[in-house]
SEDRENMAR-679526 format. One line per 2 residues: number of its first residue (from 1); their letters; for each residue x, y, z of N, C-alpha, C. Coordinates in Angstrom, 1 decimal. Layout:
! residues N
NUM = a = X Y Z X Y Z X Y Z ~ ...
//
This chain:
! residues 106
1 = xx = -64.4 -78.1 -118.2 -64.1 -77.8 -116.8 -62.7 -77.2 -116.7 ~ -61.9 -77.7 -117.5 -60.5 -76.8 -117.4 -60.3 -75.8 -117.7
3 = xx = -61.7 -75.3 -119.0 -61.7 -74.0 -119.1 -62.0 -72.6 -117.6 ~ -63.0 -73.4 -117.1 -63.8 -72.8 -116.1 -62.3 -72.6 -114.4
5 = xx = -61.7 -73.8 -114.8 -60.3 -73.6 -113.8 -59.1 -72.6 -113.9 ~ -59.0 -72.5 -115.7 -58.1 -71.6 -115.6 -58.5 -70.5 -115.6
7 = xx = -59.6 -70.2 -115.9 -60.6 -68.7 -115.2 -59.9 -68.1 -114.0 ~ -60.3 -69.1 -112.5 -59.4 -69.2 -111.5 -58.2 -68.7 -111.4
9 = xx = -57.2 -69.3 -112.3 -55.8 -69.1 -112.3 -55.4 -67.7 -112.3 ~ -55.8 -67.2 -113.7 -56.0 -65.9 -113.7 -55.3 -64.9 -112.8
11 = xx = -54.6 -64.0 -113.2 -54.0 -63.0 -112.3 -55.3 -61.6 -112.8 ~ -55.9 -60.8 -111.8 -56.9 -60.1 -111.8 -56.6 -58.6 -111.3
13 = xx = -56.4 -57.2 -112.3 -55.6 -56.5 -111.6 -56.7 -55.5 -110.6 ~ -56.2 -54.6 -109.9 -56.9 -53.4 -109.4 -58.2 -53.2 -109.5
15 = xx = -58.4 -52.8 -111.1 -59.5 -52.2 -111.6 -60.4 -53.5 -112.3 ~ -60.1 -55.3 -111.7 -61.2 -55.9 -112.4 -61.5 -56.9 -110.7
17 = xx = -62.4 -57.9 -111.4 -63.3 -58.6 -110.5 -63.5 -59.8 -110.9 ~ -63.4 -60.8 -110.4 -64.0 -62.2 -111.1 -65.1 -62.4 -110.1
19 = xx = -66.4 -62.5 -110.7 -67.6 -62.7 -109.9 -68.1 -63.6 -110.0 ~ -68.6 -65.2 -109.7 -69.3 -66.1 -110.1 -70.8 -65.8 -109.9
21 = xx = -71.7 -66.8 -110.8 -73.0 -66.7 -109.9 -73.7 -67.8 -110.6 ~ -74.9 -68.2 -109.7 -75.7 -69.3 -110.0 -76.8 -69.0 -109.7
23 = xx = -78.1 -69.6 -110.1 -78.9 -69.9 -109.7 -79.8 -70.8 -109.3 ~ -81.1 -70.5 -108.9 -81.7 -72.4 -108.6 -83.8 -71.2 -108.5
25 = xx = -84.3 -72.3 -108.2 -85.5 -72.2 -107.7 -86.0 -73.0 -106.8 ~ -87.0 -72.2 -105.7 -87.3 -73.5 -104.7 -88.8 -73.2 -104.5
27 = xx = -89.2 -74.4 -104.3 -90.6 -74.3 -103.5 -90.8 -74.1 -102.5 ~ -92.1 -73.3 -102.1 -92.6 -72.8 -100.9 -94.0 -74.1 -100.7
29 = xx = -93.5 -75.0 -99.4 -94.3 -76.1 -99.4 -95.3 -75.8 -97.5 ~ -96.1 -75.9 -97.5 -96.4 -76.2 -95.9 -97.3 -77.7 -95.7
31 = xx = -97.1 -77.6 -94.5 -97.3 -78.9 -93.9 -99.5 -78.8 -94.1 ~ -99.8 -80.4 -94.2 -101.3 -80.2 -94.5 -102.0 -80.6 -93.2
33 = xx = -101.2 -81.5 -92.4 -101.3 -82.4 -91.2 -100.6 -82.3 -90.0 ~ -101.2 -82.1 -89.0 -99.6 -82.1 -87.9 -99.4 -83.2 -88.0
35 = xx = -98.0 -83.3 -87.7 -97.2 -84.4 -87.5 -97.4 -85.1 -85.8 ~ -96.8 -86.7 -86.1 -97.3 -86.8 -85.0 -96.8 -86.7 -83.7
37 = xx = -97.0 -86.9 -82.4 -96.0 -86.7 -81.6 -94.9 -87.8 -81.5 ~ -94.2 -87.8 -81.0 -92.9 -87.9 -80.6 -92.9 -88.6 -79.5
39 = xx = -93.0 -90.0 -79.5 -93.1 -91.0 -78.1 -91.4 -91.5 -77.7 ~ -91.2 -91.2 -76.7 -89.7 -91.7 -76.4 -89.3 -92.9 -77.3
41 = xx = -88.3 -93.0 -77.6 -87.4 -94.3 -78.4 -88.2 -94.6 -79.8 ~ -89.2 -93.8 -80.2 -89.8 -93.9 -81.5 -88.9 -92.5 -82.5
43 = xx = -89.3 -92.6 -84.0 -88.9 -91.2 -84.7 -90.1 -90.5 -84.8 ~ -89.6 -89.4 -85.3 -90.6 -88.6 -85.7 -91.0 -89.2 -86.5
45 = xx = -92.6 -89.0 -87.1 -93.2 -89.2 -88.4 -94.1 -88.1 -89.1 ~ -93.7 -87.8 -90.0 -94.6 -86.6 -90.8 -95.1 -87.3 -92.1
47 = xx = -96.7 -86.9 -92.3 -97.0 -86.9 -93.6 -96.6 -86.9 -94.7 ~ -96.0 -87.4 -96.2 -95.8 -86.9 -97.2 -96.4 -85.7 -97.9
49 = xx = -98.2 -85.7 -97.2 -98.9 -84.6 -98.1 -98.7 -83.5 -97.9 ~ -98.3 -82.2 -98.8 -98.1 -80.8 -98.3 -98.8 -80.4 -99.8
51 = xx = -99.1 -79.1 -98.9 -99.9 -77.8 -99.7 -98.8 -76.6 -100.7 ~ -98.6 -76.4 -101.6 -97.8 -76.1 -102.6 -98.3 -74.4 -102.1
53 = xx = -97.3 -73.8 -102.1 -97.7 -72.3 -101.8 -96.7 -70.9 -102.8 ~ -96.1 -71.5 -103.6 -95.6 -70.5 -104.6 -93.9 -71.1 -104.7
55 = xx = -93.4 -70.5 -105.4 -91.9 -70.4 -105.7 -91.4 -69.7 -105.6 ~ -89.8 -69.5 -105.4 -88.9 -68.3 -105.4 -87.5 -68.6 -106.0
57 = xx = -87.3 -67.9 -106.7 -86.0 -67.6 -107.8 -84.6 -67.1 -106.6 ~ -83.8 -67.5 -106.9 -82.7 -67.6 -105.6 -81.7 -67.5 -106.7
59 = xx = -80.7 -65.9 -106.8 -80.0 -65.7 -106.9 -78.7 -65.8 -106.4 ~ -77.3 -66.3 -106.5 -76.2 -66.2 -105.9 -75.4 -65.8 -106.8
61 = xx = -74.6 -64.9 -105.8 -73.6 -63.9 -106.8 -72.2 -64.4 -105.5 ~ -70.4 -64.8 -106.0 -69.5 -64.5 -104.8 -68.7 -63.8 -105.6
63 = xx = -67.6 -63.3 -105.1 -66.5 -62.7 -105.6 -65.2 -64.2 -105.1 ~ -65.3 -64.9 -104.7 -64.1 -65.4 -104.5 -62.5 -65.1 -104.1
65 = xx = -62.1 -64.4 -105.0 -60.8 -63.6 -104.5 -61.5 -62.4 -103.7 ~ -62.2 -61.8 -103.7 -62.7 -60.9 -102.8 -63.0 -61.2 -101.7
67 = xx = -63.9 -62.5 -101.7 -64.0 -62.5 -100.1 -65.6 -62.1 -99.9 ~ -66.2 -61.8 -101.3 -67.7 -61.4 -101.1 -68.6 -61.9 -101.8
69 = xx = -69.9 -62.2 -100.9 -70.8 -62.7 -101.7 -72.0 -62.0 -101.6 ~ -73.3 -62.3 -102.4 -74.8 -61.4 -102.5 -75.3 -62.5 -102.8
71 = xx = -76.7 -62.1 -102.0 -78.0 -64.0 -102.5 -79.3 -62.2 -102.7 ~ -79.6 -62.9 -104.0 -81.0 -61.9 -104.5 -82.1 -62.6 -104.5
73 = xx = -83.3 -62.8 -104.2 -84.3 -63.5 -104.0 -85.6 -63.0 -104.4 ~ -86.1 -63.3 -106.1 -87.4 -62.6 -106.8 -88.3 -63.8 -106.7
75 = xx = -89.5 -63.3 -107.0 -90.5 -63.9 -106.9 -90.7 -64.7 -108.6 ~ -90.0 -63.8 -109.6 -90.1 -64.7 -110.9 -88.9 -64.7 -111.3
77 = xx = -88.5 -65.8 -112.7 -87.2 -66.0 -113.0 -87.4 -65.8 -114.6 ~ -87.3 -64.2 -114.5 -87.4 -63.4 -116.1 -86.1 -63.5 -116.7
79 = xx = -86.1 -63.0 -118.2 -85.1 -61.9 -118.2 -84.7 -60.5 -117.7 ~ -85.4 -60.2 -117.6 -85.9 -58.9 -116.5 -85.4 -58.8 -115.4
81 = xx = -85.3 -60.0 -114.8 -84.6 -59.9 -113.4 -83.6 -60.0 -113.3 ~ -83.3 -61.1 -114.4 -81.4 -61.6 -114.7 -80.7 -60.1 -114.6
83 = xx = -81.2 -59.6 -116.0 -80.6 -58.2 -116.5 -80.4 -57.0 -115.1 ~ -81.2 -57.0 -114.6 -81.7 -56.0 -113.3 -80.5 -56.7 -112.0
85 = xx = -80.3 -57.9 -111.9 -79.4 -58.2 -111.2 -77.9 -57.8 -111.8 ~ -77.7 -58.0 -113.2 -76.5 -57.9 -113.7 -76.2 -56.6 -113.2
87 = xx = -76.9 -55.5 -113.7 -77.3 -53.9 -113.8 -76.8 -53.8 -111.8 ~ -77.1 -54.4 -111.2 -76.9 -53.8 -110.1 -75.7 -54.3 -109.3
89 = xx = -75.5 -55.5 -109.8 -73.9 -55.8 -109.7 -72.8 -54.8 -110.2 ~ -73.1 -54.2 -111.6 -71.9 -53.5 -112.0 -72.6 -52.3 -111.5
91 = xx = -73.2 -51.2 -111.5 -73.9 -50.2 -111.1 -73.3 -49.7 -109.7 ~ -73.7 -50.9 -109.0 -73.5 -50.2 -107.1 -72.5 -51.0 -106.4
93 = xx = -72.6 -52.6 -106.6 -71.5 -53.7 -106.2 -70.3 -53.5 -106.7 ~ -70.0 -52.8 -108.0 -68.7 -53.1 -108.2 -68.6 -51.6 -109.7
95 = xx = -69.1 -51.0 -109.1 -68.9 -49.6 -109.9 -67.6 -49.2 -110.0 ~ -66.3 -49.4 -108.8 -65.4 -49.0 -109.1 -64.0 -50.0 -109.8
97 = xx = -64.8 -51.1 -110.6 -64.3 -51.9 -111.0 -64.4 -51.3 -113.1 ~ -63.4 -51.3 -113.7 -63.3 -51.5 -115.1 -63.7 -52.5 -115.4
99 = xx = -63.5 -54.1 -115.1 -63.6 -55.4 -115.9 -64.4 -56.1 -114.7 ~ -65.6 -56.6 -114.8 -66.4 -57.4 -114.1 -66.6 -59.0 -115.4
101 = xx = -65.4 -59.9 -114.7 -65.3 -61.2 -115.3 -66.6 -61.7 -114.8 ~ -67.5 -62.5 -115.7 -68.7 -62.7 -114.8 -68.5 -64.6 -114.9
103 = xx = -68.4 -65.3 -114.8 -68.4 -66.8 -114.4 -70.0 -67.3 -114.4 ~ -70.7 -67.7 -115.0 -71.7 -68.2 -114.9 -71.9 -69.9 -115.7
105 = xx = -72.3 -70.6 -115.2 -72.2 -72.1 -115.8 -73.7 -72.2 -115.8 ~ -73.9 -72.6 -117.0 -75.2 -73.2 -116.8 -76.2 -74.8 -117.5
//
């Protein structure tokens, strides 16, 4: 972890970037039952049961000292996509950067 902080520290000139990024995956879930109503001074109550309807790969990219961040959102979690996000990060996001520090923990 103190490696990952003095990353941080780091003095970053002109022509570079420290970019973090992470990812996750989430489920696309819907409801199977309506829930029920809602009687004064009672809680809500919903089913446990739900219908599974796909996943989505959720990319997060910030710049931190920049002040900027990107969320990419694919339908699969390839190599293919990783690479194609990297590619578009340096490409269009930060083209006029020489050194794109990339921070990734996994």
């Amino acid at each position: 972890m103190e490696d990952v902080l003095d990353v941080y520290q780091r003095s970053f000139g002109n022509d570079e970037v420290l970019v973090c990024m992470d990812e996750t995956s989430k489920q696309h879930i819907k409801e199977t039952r309506v829930p029920v109503p809602v009687q004064p001074g009672e809680v809500a109550k919903y089913d446990f049961e739900y219908e599974r309807s796909g996943v989505s790969n959720i990319f997060m990219m910030s710049a931190p000292l920049e002040g900027w961040r990107h969320v990419k959102i694919t339908d699969r979690h390839t190599k293919i996509d990783w690479a194609m996000l990297i590619r578009e990060l340096v490409d269009e996001h930060y083209a006029d950067k020489r050194i794109v520090c990339l921070l990734w923990i996994t």
